[in-house]
C-alpha positions as CSV (number, residue, x, y, z in Angstrom):
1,X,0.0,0.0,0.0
2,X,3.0,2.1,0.9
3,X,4.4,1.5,-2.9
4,X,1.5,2.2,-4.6
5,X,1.0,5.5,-2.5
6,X,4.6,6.6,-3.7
7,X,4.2,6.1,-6.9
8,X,1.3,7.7,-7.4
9,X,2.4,10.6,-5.3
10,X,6.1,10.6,-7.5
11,X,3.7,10.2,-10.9
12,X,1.5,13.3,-9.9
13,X,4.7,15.3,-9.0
14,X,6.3,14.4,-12.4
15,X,3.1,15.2,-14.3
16,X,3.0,18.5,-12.5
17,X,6.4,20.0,-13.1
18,X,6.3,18.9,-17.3
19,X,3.0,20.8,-17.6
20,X,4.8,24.1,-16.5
21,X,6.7,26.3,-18.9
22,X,10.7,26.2,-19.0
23,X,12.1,29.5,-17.4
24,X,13.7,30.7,-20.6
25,X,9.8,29.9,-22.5
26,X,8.0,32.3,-19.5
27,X,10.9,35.3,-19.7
28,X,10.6,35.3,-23.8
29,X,10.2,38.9,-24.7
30,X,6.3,39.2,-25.1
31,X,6.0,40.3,-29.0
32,X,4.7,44.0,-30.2
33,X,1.5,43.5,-32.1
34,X,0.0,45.9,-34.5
35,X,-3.5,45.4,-34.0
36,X,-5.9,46.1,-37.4
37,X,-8.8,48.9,-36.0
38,X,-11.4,45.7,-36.1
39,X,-9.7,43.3,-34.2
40,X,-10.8,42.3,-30.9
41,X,-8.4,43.1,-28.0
42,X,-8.5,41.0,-24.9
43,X,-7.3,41.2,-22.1
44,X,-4.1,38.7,-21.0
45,X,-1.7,38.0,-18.6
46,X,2.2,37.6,-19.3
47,X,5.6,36.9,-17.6
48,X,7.5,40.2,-17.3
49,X,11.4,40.2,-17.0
50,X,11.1,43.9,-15.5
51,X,8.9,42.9,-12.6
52,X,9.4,39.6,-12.2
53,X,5.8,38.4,-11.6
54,X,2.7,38.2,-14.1
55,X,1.5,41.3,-15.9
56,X,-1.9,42.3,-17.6
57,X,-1.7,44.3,-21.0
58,X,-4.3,44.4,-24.0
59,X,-3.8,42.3,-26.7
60,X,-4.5,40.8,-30.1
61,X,-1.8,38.5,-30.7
62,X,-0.8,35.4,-29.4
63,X,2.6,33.9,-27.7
64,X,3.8,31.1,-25.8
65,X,3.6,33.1,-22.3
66,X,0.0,34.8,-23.3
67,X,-2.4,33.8,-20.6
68,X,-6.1,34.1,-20.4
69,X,-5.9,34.3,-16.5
70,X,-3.7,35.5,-13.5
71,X,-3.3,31.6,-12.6
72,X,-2.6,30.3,-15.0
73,X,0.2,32.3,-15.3
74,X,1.4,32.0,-11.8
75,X,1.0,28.4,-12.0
76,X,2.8,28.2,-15.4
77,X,5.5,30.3,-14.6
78,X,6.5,29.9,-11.0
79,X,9.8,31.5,-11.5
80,X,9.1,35.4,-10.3
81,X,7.2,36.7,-7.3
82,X,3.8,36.3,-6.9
83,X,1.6,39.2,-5.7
């Protein structure tokens, strides 16, 4: 029972740490986007480099460390403070 408890428990760790983002993925420089006048800003959460924690900007692009919620982020990219 012991075993089985272990490995499940050392599974569910290893599961946990491959979903996150690599460090260097989450402090990629967020790309400028040129938005066209009809496109539909939203509202997303990135990894800043200057603060060190998870950002909101408008936005109409996409990128690897684009999030739709604060979370997310956080969860994704541990690596900075979180406040």
């Amino acid at each position: 029972m012991k075993a089985t408890l272990v490995a499940i428990c050392f599974i569910a760790a290893v599961a946990y740490s491959m979903g996150r983002l690599s460090e260097q993925q989450c402090r990629a420089p967020v790309p400028s986007t040129l938005c066209a006048s009809e496109a539909d800003l939203r509202t997303i959460f990135y990894f800043s480099n200057h603060t060190n924690k998870c950002e909101k900007m408008l936005s109409c692009g996409v990128g690897v460390n684009h999030f739709e919620k604060k979370k997310c982020c956080e969860s994704e990219c541990p690596y900075g403070k979180k406040l």
